[in-house]
C-alpha positions in Angstrom: -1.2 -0.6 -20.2 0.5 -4.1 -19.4 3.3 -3.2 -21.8 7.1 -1.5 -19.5 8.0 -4.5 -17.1 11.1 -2.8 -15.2 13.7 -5.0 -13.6 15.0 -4.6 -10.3 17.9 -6.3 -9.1 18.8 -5.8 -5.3 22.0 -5.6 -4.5 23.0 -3.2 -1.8 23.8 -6.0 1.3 26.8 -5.9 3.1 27.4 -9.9 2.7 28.2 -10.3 6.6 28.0 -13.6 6.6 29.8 -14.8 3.6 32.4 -11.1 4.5 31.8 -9.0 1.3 29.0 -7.4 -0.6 27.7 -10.4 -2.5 26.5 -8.3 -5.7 31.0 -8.0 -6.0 31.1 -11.6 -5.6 32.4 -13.6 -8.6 30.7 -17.0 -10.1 32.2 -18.4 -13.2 34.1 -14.8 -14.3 31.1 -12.7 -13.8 29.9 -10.8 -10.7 26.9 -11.8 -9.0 25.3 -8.1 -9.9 26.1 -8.5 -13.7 24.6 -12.2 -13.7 21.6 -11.0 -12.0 21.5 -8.1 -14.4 21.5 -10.6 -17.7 18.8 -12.9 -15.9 16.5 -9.7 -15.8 17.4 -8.6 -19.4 17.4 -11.7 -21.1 14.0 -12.4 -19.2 12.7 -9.4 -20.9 12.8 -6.5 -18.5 13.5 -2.9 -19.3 14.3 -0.6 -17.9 16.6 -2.4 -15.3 17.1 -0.6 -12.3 20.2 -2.3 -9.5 20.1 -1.1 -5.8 23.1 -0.6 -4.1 24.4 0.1 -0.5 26.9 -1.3 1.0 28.9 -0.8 -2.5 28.9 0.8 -6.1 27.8 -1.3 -8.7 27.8 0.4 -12.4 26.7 -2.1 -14.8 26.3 -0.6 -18.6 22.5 -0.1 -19.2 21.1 0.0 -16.1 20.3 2.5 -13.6 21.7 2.5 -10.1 19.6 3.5 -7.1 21.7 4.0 -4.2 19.6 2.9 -1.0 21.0 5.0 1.8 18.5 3.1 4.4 20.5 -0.3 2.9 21.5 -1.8 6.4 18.4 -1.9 7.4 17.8 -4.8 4.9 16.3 -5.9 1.8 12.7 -4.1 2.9 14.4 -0.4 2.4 16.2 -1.7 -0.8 12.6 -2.4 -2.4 11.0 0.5 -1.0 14.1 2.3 -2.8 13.8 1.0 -6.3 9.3 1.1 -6.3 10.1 4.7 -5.2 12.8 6.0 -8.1 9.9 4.4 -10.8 7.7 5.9 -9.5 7.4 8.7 -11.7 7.6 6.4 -15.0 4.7 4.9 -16.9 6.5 1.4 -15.7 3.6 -0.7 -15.2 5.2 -3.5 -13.1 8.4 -4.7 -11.9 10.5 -7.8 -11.4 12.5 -8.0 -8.5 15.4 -10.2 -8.4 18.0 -10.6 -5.6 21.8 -10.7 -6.5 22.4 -13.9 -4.6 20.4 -16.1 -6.4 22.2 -16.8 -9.6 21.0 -20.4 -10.6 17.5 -18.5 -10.9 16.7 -18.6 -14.8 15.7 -16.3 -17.4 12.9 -18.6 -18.3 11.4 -17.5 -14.6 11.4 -13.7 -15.5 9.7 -14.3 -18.9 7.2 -16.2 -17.0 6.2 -13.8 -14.7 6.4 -11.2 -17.3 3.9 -13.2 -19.6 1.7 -13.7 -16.4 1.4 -10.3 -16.0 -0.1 -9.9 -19.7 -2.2 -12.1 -18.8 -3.8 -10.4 -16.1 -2.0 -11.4 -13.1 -0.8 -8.2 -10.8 1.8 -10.3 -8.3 3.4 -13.6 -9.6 5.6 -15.1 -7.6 8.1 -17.9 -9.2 7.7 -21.5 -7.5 10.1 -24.2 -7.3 8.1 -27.8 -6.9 5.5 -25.1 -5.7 7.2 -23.6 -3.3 6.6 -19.4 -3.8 10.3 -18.1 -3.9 12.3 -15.4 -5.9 11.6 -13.7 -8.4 8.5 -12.0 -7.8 6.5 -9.7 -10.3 4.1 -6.8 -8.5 2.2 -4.5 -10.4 2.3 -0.8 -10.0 -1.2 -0.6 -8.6 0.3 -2.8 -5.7 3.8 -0.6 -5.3 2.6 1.9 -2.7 1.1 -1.0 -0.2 4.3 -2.8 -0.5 6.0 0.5 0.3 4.2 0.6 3.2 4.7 -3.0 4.5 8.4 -3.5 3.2 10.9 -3.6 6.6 13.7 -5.7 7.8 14.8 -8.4 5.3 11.2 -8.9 4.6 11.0 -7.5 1.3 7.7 -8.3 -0.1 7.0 -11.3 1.7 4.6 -9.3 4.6 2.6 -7.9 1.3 2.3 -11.4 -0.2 1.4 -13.0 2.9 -1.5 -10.3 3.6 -2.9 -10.4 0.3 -2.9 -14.8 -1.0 -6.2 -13.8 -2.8 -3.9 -11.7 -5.3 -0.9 -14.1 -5.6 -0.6 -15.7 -9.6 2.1 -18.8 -8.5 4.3 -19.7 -12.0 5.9 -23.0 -11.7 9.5 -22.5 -12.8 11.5 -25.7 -11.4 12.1 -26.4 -14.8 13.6 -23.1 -15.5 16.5 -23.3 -12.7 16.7 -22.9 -8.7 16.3 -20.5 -6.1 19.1 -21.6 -4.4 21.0 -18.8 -2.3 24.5 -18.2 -1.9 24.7 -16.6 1.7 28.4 -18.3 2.3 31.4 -19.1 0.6 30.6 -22.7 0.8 27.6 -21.9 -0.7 29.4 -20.5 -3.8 32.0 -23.4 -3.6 28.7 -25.6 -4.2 27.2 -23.7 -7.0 30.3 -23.1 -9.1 30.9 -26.8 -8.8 27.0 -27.0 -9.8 27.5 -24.4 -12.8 30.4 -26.5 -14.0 29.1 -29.9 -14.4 26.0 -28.8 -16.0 
């Protein structure tokens, strides 16, 4: 039944590099947790499920998954949130990450109405390039279980299996770009602002 498209939002990094959990971090007078939160919603997930780790996030109507394996990266973090819907008749997910908030909500619906369509994985492109979000099926869940380590996420999964992969152009939608540093939030406020 290609009908419950759950969100997933990871959060649960430390932020070493940029020196605090980045899901805390503010853009524009909301945190990066509750903007990644609204892109999944407004994209048309539900249920939306948020990893943590590294610290709380409560975020009204969502559900919190607390990854205990988080510093082991963004692998565990996945693994965490296929594994808590796991026993729901969720037939697919969309994974965002928290530090990626110029991502739009155009690029969940996307993938979302890809997956009607008969895609099980869609990946969002930017000018083509496969990037975040990505949409995997629940036939698909257990193998990325299994394949999910490091800060790999899904990436060894969709690099195994091309033959499965349904790219969505969404350049138009927004940009992947990450915010790892606090330069790198200096930029994209400025970027947020002028447009």
């Amino acid at each position: 039944m290609r009908t419950t498209v759950a969100g997933v939002l990871l959060a649960a990094g430390e932020g070493s590099r940029f020196g605090q959990p980045k899901a805390l971090v503010e853009l524009n007078g909301h945190t990066l947790a509750e903007r990644g939160v609204n892109l999944l919603r407004a994209g048309g997930a539900h249920p939306i499920l948020v990893v943590t780790g590294a610290a709380p996030v409560e975020l009204d109507g969502t559900q919190s998954v607390y990854n205990p394996e988080w510093r082991t990266g963004m692998g565990s973090s996945l693994r965490a949130a296929l594994q808590a819907l796991s026993d729901t008749d969720v037939g697919a997910v969309v994974v965002a990450l928290a530090d990626q908030p110029l991502v739009g909500a155009e690029a969940v619906a996307r993938l979302i109405a890809a997956y009607r369509d008969g895609a099980t994985v869609a990946v969002a492109a930017y000018g083509g390039q496969p990037r975040n979000p990505v949409l995997l099926a629940r036939e698909h869940w257990a193998e990325v279980i299994a394949t999910a380590t490091g800060d790999q996420g899904a990436r060894t999964f969709l690099r195994s299996r091309p033959d499965l992969v349904t790219l969505v152009e969404c350049g138009d939608t927004g940009r992947p770009d990450d915010i790892d540093t606090p330069a790198d939030l200096a930029r994209i406020a400025a970027a947020t602002e002028r447009a």
